[in-house]
N, C-alpha and C positions, 0 to 999 in steps of 0.2 A: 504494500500500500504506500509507503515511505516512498519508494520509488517513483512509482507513478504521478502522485503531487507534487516529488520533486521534479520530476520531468515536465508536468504541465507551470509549473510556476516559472522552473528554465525557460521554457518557450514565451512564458508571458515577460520574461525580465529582457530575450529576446527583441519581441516588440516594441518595448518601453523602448529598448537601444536604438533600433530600426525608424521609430518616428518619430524622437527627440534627441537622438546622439548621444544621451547619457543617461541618467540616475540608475545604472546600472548596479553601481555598490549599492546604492542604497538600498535597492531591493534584492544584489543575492548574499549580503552576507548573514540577513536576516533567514533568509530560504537555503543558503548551506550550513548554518546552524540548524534548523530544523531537521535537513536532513543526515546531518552529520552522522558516521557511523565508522567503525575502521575504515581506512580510506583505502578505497578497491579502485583498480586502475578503472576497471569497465565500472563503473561508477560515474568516475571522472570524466570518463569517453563520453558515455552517454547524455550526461550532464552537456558538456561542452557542444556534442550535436544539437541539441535538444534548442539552446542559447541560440545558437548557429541558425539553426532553422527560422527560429522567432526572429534574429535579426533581418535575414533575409524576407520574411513576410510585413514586419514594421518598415520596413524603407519599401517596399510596395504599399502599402496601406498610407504612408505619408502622402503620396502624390493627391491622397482625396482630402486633406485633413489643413487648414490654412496653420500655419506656425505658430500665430497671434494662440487658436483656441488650444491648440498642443501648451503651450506656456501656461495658459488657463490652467488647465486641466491637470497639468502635472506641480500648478500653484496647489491648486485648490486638494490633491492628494498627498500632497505632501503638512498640509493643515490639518486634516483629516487624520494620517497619522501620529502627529505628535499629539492631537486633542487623543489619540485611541491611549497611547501612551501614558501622555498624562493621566487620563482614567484609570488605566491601569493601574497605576500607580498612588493614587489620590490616601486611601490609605497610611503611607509611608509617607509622605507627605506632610500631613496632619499630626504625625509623632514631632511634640519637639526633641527627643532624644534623636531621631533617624534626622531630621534637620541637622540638628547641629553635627552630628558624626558626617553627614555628607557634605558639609562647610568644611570638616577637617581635612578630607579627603581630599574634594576640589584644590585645598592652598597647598596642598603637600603635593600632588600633580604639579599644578600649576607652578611649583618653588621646581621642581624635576625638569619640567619642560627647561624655564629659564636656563636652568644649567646647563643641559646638554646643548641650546641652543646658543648658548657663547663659550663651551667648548670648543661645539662645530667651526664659528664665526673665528675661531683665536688660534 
């Protein structure tokens, strides 16, 4: 079953790629977490056909679609999922103990990032 989901959401991440050129991470690193499982070559194969496919059927399906509503549309779902997110999440949220632990979290990232990035720079 794994399989099959993940091959129809490949083909739909596919399309995403084919009539907008991008938000492809966005939508498969969520969809190969789902499917994540020891990693099998023919997995990986099929997966990448699967992308493949949809790509090529999204850049046919752009020719009927104007750019302007494509921007729309990939606005307006990409709003959609963080509001899904957020819900998700609304819970943990509401805790002030999970607040302030994910404040600590965020500056200690945030202090990491800075570093490694004027290592890099130096």
């Amino acid at each position: 079953m794994t399989w099959i989901v993940g091959h129809l959401l490949a083909t739909a991440i596919g399309i995403s790629l084919g009539l907008i050129g991008g938000g492809g991470s966005i939508l498969a690193v969520p969809t190969l977490v789902y499917i994540i499982v020891p990693l099998e070559i023919n997995l990986m194969v099929s997966f990448i056909l699967a992308a493949s496919l949809g790509i090529v059927v999204g850049a046919y399906l752009v020719k009927f679609v104007q750019a302007r509503q494509l921007q729309k549309g990939f606005g307006y779902f990409l709003l959609a999922m963080a509001a899904f997110i957020f819900w998700q999440n609304w819970d943990k949220i509401q805790s002030p103990q999970n607040t302030s632990t994910a404040v600590r979290k965020v500056k200690n990232q945030k202090s990491k990032v800075k570093s490694v990035i004027s290592s890099a720079l130096h």
